[in-house]
C-alpha positions in Angstrom: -2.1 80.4 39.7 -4.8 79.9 37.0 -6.4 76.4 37.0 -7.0 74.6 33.5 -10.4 73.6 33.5 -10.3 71.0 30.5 -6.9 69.6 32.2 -9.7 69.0 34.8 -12.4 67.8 33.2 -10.4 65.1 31.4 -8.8 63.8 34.8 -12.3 63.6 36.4 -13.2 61.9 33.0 -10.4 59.5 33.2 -11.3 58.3 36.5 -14.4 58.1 35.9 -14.3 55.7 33.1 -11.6 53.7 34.9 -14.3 53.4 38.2 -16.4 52.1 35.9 -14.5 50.0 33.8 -13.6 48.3 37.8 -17.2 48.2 38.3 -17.9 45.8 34.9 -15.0 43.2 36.3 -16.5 43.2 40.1 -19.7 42.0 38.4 -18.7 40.1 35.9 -15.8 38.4 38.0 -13.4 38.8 34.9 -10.3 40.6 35.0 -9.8 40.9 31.3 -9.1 44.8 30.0 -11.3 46.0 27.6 -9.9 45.5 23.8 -9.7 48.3 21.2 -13.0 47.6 19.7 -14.3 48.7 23.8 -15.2 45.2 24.0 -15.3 43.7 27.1 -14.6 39.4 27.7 -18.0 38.4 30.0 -18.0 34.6 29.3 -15.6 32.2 27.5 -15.0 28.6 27.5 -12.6 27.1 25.9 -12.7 23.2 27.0 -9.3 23.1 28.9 -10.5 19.6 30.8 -9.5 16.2 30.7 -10.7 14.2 28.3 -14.0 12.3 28.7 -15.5 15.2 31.0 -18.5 16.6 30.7 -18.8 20.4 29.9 -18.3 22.8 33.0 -21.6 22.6 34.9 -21.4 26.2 36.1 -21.5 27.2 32.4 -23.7 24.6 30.2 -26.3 22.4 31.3 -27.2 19.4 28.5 -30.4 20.1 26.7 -33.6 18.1 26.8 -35.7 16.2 23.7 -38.1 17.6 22.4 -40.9 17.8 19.0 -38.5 20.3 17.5 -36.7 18.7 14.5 -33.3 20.0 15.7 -34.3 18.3 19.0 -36.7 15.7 18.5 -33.3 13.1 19.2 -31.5 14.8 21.8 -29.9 12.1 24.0 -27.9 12.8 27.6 -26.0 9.9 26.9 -22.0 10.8 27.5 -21.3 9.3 24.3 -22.9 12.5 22.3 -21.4 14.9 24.7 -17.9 14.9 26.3 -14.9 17.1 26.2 -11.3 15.5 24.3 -8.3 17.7 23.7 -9.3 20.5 24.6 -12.8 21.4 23.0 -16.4 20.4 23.4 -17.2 17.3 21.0 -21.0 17.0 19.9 -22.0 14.0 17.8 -24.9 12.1 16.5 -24.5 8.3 17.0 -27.2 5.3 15.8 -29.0 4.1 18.8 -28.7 1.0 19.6 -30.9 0.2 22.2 -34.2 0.7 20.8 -35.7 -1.2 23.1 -35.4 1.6 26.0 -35.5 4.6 23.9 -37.2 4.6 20.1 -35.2 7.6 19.0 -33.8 6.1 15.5 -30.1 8.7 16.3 -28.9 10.1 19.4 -27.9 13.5 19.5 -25.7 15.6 21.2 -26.4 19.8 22.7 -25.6 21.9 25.3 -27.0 25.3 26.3 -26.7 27.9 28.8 -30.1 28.9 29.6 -30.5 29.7 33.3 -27.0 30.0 33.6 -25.8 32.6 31.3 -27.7 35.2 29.3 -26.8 38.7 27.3 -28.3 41.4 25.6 -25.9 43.1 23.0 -22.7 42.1 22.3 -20.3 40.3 20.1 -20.0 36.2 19.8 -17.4 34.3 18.1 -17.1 30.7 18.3 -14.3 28.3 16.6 -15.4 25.1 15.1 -15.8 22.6 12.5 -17.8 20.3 11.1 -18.1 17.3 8.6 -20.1 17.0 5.6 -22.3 14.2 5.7 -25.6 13.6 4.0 -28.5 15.3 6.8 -25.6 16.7 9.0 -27.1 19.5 10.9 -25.0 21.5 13.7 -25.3 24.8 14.7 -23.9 27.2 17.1 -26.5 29.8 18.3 -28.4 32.4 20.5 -31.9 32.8 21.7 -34.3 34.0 23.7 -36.1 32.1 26.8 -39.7 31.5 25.9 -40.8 30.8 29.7 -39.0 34.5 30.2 -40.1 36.1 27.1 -42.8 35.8 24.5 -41.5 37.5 21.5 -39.5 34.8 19.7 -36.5 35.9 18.6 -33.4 33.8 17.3 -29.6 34.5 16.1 -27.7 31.5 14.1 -23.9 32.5 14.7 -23.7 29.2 12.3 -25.4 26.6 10.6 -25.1 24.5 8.1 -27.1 21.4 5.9 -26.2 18.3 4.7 -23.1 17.6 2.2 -23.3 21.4 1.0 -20.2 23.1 2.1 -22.2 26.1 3.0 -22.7 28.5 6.3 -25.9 29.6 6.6 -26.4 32.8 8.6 -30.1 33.9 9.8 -31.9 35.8 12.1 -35.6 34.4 12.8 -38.4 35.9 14.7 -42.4 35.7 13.9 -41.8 38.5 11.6 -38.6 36.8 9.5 -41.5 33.9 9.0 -42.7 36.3 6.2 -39.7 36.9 4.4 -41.2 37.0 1.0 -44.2 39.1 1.8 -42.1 42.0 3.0 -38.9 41.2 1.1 -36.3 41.8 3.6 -33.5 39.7 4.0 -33.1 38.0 7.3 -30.5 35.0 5.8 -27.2 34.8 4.4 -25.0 32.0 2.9 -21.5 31.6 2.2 -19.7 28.8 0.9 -17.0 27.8 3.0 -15.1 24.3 3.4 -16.8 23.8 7.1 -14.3 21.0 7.4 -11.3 23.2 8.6 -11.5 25.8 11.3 -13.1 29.0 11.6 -14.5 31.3 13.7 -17.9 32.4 13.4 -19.4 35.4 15.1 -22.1 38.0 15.0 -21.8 41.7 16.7 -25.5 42.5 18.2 -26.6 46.0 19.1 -29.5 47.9 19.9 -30.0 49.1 16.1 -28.6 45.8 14.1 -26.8 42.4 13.9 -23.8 41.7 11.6 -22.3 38.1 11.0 -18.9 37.8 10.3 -16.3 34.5 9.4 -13.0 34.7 10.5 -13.6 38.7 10.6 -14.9 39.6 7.8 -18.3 40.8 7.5 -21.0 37.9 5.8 -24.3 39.7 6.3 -26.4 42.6 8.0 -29.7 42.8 9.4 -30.8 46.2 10.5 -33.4 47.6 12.8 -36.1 49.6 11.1 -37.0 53.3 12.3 -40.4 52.8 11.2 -43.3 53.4 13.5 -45.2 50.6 11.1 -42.8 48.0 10.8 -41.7 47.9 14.6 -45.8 47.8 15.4 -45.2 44.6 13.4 -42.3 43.5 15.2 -39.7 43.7 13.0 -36.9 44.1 15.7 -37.6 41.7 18.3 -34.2 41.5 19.4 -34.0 43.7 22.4 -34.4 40.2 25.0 -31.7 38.6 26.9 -30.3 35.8 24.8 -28.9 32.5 25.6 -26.0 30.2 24.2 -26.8 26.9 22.2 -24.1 24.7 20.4 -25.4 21.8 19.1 -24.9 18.7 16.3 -28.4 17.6 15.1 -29.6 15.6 12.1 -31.8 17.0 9.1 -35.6 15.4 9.2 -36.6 15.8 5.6 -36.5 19.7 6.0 -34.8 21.0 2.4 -35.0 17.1 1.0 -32.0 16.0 3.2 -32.6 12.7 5.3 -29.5 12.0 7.7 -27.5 8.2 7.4 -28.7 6.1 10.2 -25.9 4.0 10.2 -23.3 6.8 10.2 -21.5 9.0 12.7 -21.6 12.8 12.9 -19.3 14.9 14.8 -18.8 18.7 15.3 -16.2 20.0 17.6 -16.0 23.5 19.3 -12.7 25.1 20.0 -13.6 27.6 21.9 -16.6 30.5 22.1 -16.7 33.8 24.0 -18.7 36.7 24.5 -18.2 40.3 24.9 -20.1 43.2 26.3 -19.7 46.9 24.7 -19.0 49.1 27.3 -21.9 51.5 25.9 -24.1 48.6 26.4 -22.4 46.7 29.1 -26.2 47.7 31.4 -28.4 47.0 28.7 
C-alpha cells in the first residue's frame, strides 16, 4: 500500500499549528479561538462591574501627576475614575479644595504599565467623548521609559477642544522633525466624537495602520533604508503599554479648558490581539 506523503505532511502540519495554537491560550490564560484575520484575543476589558468601582486592579493601575501637560492634573480621587453601566468613565472636574491640592482641574487616567504590555498587534477601543472648549482625551499605547530609552508612542485616538476631529499620530524623537524630513506621522478625520466608535490601530514589525469603525484612516510605514533607521525612523519594535485617559488642553494649539465645567469620556470596551506570526515577538 503506497503512503501519500503530502496527506502526511498536512496532518503533521495540522497538528502542529493546533499544539501551538494550545500553547498561546496556556500562556495567555484565554480560551478565545483565533479569528479569521489569525488574530488572537490576549487582553480585553469591558467594564462589566457594579457601578461606582474602580477599574479591575489586575488590569489598570491609576496613573500619577506629573509636568506633562496631559498629566500635569491627574488626580486619584474616585470621582475622576469609577466604572457606571458597564464602561470605564474618566472625567475632569474643578477642584475644589485648593487648599490641599493647587491643581486648578482634577483629572482622571488609567494605565496598564507593569501589568500588561505587547509588541505587535491589533487595538480597538469603543468610546466617546464630548466637545468642550480644551477637552482633551485620548486612548493610547507606549513604551516604558524606565524599560526602554527610545521613545516611541501610538495615539489609537485623540482629539482637541470643540473640533469634532480624531487625531491619529505616531510620535517618537524622529516624528519631532516632521517638516525636515517630510514624512507623515499624523492623520485627522472629522468625525462626530459624541456618538460611538471604535478606534483601533493594527501594529507590525514593518508598519502601523489606524482605522475607525474598520476602515482604514492612516498608515505609517517602516523604512528599508540603512540611513533613515540609523536615524531611528522605526522605533516601534518595544513592548507597549495601554493608556486611556480624559485630560484638559494647557494653551497647546490656543485651546484653554473651562474651569468651571465638567468633562467626561467614557470607554465601552478595548481589547487586544496578538497575530499568530507574531504572537513571540
Amino acid at each position: 500500500m503506497k503512503t501519500n506523503n503530502k496527506h502526511i505532511l498536512c496532518v503533521i502540519s495540522g497538528l502542529v499549528c493546533l499544539a501551538t495554537i494550545l500553547s498561546f491560550t496556556a500562556i495567555t490564560g484565554n480560551d478565545n479561538s483565533l479569528n479569521d484575520e489569525g488574530y488572537k484575543l490576549v487582553f480585553s476589558d469591558e467594564f462589566n462591574l457594579p457601578n461606582g468601582s474602580q477599574p479591575d486592579s489586575t488590569k489598570w493601575k491609576r496613573c500619577r501627576r506629573n509636568p506633562s501637560r496631559w498629566a500635569r492634573w491627574i488626580s486619584d480621587s474616585k470621582d475622576v475614575v469609577y466604572i457606571k453601566n458597564g464602561r470605564l468613565v474618566c472625567r475632569a472636574i474643578p477642584n475644589k479644595d485648593l487648599k490641599t491640592d493647587t491643581a486648578t482641574m482634577l483629572t482622571g487616567a488609567v494605565e496598564t504599565m507593569d501589568l500588561f504590555d505587547f509588541t505587535y498587534g491589533k487595538v480597538e477601543v469603543r468610546m466617546r467623548t464630548n466637545v468642550k472648549s480644551g477637552n482633551s482625551p485620548a486612548a493610547w499605547i507606549r513604551n516604558d521609559p524606565k524599560k526602554h530609552k527610545l521613545y516611541s508612542e501610538i495615539d489609537i485616538m485623540e482629539s482637541f477642544g470643540k473640533r469634532k476631529e480624531v487625531i491619529q499620530t505616531i510620535h517618537s524623537e524622529y516624528t519631532v522633525n516632521t517638516k525636515k524630513h517630510g514624512e507623515k506621522n499624523q492623520f485627522r478625520k472629522d468625525i462626530d466624537i459624541t456618538k460611538w466608535h471604535v478606534y483601533g490601530i493594527v501594529w507590525t514589525p514593518t508598519e502601523v495602520v489606524w482605522t475607525i469603525d474598520g476602515k482604514e484612516t492612516g498608515r505609517y510605514i517602516k523604512s528599508t533604508s540603512v540611513a533613515m533607521q540609523a536615524k531611528n525612523q522605526w522605533t516601534f519594535f518595544q513592548p507597549m503599554f495601554l493608556r486611556l485617559n480624559q485630560s484638559l488642553c494647557n494653551g497647546n494649539m490656543g485651546l484653554y479648558p473651562d474651569t468651571k465645567a465638567t468633562y467626561v469620556t467614557e470607554f465601552d470596551w478595548i481589547k487586544v490581539y496578538k497575530n499568530i506570526i507574531n504572537m513571540f515577538k
